[in-house]
N, C-alpha and C positions, 0 to 999 in steps of 0.2 A: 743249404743252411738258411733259417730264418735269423734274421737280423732285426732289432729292435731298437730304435734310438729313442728318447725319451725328448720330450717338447724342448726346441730351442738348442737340443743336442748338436753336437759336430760330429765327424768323422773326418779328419785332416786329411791333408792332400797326402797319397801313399801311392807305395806301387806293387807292382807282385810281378812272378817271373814266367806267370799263364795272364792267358786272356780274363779280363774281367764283366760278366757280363750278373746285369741284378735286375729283376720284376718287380716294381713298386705295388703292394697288397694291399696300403696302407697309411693313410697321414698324405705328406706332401712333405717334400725338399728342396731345396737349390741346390744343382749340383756346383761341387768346386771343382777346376780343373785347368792344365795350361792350354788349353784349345776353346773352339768356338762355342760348345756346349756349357762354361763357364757363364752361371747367374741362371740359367735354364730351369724354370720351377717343372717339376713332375710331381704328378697325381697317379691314383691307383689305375693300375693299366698301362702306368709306361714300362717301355722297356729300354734300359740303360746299358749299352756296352764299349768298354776300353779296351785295346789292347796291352797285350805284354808290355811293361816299362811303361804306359802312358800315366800321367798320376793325375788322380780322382778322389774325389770325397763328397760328402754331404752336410747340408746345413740343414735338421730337420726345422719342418715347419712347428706353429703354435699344437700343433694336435702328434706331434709326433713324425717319427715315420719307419714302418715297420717294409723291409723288402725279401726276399729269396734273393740268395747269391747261389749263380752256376758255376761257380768258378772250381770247374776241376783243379787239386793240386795244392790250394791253398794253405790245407791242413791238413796235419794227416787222421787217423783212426782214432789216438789218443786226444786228440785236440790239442799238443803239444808243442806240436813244430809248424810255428805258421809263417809263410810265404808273403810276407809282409811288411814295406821297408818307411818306414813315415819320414816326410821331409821335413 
């Protein structure tokens, strides 16, 4: 799934009941998170991965920041039911 955040955008700390894993394409972020990766800026070419229950989010950068999520599971076919619990 491609993911699009607009400049200065957030994605709040959340979690999900699969593994999280996202390839930054685009823009730059801060990741948010409860572990050491927390304030961590990524550029296009990194590769960001959580596990199950770990909770994670993004602060886009001035330009944006656009990623690929792998995350088997997270939603289904309809785009309806999504695996997504925000704190």
């Amino acid at each position: 799934m491609l993911v699009k955040v607009e400049a200065g955008g957030k994605i709040p700390l959340h979690v999900h009941k699969v593994d999280a894993e996202m390839y930054i394409v685009g823009g730059s972020a801060i990741v948010l998170s409860d572990d050491e990766t927390n304030g961590t800026l990524v550029n296009p070419g990194a590769r960001v991965m959580f596990k199950k229950n770990e909770s994670h989010g993004f602060e886009a950068g001035p330009e944006g920041l656009v990623f690929v999520s792998f995350n088997g599971g997270i939603v289904d076919f309809q785009d309806t039911n999504w695996d997504i619990s925000f704190h």
